[in-house]
C-alpha positions as CSV (number, residue, x, y, z in Angstrom):
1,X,-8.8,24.8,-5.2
2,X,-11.9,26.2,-4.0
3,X,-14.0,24.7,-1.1
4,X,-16.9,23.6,-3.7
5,X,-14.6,22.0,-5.6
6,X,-12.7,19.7,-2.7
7,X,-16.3,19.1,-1.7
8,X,-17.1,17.3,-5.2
9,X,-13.7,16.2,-5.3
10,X,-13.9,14.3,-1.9
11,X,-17.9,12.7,-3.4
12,X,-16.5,11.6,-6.3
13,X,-13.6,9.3,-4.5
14,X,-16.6,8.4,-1.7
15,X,-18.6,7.4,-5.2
16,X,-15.9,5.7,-6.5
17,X,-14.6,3.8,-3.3
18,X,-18.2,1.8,-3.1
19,X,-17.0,-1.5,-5.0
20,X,-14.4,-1.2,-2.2
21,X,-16.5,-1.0,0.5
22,X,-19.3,-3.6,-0.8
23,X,-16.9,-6.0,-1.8
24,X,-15.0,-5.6,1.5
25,X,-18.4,-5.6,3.4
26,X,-19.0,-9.4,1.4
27,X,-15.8,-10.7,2.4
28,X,-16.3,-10.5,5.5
29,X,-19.9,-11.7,5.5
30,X,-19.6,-14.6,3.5
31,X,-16.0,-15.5,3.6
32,X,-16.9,-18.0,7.1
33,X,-19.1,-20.0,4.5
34,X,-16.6,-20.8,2.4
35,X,-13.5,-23.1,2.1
36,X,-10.1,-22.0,2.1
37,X,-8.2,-22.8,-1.3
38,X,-12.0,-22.8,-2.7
39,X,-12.6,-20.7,-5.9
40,X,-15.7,-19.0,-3.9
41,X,-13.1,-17.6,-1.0
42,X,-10.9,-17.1,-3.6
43,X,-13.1,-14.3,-5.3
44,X,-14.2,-13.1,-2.0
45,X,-10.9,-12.2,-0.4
46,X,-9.5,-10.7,-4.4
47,X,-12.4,-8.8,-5.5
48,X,-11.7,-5.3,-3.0
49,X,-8.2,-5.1,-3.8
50,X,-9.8,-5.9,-7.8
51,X,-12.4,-2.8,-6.7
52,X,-8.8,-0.4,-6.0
53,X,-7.7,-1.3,-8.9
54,X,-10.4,0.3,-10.7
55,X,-10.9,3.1,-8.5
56,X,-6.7,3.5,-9.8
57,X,-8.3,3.3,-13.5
58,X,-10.8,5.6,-13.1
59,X,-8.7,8.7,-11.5
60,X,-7.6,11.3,-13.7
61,X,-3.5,11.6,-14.3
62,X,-2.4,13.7,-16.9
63,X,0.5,15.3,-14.9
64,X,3.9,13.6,-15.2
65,X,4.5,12.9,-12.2
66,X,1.0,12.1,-10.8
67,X,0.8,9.5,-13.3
68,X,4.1,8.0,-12.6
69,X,3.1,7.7,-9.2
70,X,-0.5,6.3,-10.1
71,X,1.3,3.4,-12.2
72,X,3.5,2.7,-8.9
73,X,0.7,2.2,-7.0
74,X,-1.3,0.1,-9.3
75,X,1.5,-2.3,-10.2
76,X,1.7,-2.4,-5.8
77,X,-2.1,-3.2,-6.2
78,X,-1.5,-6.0,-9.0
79,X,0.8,-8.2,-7.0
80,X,-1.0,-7.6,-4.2
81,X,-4.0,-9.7,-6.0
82,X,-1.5,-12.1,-7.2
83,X,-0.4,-12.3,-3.2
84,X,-3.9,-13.0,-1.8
85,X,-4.3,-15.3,-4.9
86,X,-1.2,-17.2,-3.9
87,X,-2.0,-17.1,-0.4
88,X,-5.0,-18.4,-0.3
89,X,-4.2,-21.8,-1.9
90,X,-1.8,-22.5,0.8
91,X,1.3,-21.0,-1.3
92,X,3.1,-19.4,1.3
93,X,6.5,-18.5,-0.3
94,X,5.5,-17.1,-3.8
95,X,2.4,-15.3,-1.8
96,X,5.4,-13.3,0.0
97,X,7.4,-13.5,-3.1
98,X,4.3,-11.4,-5.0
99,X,4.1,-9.5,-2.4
100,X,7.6,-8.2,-2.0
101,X,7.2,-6.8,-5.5
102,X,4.1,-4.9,-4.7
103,X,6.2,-3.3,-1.9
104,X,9.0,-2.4,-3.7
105,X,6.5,-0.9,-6.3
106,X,5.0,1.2,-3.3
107,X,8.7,2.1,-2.3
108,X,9.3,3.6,-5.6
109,X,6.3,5.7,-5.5
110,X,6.8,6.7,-2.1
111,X,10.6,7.3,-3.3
112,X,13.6,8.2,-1.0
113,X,14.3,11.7,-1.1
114,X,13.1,12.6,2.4
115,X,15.9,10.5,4.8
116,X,14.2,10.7,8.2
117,X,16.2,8.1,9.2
118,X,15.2,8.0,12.8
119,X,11.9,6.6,11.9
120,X,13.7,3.4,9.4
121,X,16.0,2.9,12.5
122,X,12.8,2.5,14.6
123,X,11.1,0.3,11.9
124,X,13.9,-2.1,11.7
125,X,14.8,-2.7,15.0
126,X,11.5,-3.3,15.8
127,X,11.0,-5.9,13.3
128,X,14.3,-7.5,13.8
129,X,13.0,-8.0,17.7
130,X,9.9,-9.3,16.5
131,X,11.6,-11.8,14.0
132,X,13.8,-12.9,16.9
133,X,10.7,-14.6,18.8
134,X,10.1,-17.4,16.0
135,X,13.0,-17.2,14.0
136,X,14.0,-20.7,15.3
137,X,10.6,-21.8,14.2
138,X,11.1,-21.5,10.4
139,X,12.6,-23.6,8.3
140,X,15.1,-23.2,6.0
141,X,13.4,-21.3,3.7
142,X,11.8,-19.1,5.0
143,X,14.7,-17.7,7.3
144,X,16.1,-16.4,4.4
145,X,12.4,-15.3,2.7
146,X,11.0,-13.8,5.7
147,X,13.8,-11.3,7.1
148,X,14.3,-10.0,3.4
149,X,10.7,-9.8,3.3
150,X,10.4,-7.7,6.4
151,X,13.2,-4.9,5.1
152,X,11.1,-4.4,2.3
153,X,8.1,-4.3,4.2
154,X,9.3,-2.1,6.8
155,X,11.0,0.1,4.3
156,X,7.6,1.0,2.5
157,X,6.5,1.8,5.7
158,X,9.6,4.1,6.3
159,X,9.6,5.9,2.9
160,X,5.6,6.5,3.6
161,X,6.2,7.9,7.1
162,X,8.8,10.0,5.9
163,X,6.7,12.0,3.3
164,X,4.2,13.6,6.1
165,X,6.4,16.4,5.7
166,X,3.3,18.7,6.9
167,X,0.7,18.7,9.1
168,X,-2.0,19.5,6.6
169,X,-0.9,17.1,4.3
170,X,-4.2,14.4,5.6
171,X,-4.0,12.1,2.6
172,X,-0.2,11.2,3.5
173,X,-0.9,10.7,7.2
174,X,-3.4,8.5,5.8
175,X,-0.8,6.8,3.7
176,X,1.7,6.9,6.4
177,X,-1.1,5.2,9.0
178,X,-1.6,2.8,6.1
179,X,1.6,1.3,6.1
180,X,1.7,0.8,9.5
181,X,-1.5,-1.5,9.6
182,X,0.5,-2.9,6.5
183,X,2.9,-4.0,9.0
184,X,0.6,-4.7,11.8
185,X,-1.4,-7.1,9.3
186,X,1.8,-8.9,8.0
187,X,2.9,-9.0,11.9
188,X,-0.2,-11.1,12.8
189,X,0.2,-13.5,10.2
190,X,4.2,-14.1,11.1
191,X,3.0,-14.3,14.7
192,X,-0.2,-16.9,14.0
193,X,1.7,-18.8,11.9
194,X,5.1,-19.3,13.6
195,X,4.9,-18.0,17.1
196,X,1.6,-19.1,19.0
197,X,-1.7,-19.0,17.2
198,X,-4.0,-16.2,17.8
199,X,-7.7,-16.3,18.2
200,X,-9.9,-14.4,15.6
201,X,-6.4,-13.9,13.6
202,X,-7.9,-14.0,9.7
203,X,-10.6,-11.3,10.7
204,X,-8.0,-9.1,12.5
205,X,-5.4,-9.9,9.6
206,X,-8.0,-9.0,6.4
207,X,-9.3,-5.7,8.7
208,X,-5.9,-4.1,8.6
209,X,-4.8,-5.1,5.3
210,X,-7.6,-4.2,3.6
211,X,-7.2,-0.4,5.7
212,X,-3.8,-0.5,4.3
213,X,-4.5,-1.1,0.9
214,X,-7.5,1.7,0.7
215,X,-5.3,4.5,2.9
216,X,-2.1,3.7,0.0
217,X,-4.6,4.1,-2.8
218,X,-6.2,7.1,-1.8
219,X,-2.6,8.4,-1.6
220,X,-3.2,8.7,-5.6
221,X,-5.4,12.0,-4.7
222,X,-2.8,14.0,-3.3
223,X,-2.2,17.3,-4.3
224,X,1.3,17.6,-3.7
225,X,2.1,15.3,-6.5
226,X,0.1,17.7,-8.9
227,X,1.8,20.7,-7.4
228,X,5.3,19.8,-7.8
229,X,4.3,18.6,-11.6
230,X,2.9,21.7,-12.3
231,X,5.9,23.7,-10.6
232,X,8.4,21.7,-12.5
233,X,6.5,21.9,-15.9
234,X,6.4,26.1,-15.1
235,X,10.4,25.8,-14.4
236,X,10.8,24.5,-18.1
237,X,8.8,27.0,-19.5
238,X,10.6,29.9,-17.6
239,X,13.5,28.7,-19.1
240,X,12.5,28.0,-22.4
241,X,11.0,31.6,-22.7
242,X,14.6,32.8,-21.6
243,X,16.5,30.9,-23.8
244,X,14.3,32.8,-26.5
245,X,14.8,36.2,-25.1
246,X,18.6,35.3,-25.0
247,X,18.5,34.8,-28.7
């Protein structure tokens, strides 16, 4: 790919990424005027996950794998709107439920071939420290919600982290940062909600997730995924074209 073309490559996604960024930017200008559980907020805190979700639609994905992958990641995106849907009218427990699925939809496009385990080890202890502080806080529900909650979570982050496999490989260190402020965002709420409340918690909370969300869906533009389609695809061929010569 030739300079020129990752310059127009890289406009195009800037182009594409405004309803993001306008929608994001009127969430977080308006959302202090509305009520929580209102339809208004409602709208406001959906519509830039709604804007990815486009952006998804509008990328090109003709290569096998690149468009299993795509499909991954918008399914992630879907229940991720249902989540925030959920969320917002005080429904805790399906919210996580919705988004569990989204994770494990990110976990499949991530996949698992790449074992690094040091960095899952790392992940999980972590979060089983972390779940230790309010664990006694929860109630009966949610202590069996929660920690299976936080192994999916923390294993997206895991099988993201694990694909930076190179150090010129930007769009999966942006994935990989991603799913830590995943984690970080998710960590807030846990903390705010069952530990001690923390000042300025929703802005801090929306800022990170909404990060997240963009870094995993620009994850769609990486070139790797097109590379080992296309190698694979030339694999068949050079076998086809040698089971002809054999006959």
């Amino acid at each position: 790919m030739t300079q020129n073309a990752i310059d127009r490559k890289d406009k195009s996604t800037i182009s594409m990424l405004i309803p993001f960024i306008t929608s994001a930017i009127m969430y977080f200008s308006l959302i202090q005027h509305t009520e929580r559980s209102s339809t208004s907020s409602t709208v406001l805190k959906c519509m830039p996950i709604f804007s990815l979700l486009f952006y998804v639609m509008l990328k090109d994905s003709k290569a096998s794998r690149k468009a299993n992958y795509h499909s991954r990641i918008f399914y992630g995106l879907v229940f991720s709107v249902l989540g925030d849907f959920l969320l917002n009218y005080e429904l805790f427990e399906p919210g996580m439920g919705a988004f569990g699925v989204a994770q494990i939809f990110y976990i499949w496009a991530f996949g698992m071939k790449l074992n690094k385990l040091w960095i899952g080890t790392i992940l999980y202890l972590t979060g089983f420290l972390a779940i230790t502080l309010f664990f006694e806080n929860l109630n009966t529900v949610i202590k069996f919600c929660l920690p299976f909650y936080a192994i999916l979570l923390l294993t997206m982050s895991w099988r993201s982290l694990a694909r930076i496999d190179r150090s010129d490989s930007y769009l999966r260190i942006v994935c990989g940062i991603a799913s830590i402020l995943f984690v970080i965002s998710d960590g807030i709420i846990a903390i705010d909600k069952f530990f001690t409340p923390i000042k300025s918690a929703q802005t801090y909370i929306m800022i990170t997730y909404y990060l997240a969300q963009v870094g995993i869906t620009l994850s769609i533009n990486d070139v790797q995924l097109y590379k080992t389609s296309t190698f694979t695809e030339s694999s068949r061929q050079r076998d086809n074209k040698s089971k002809h010569k054999s006959y």
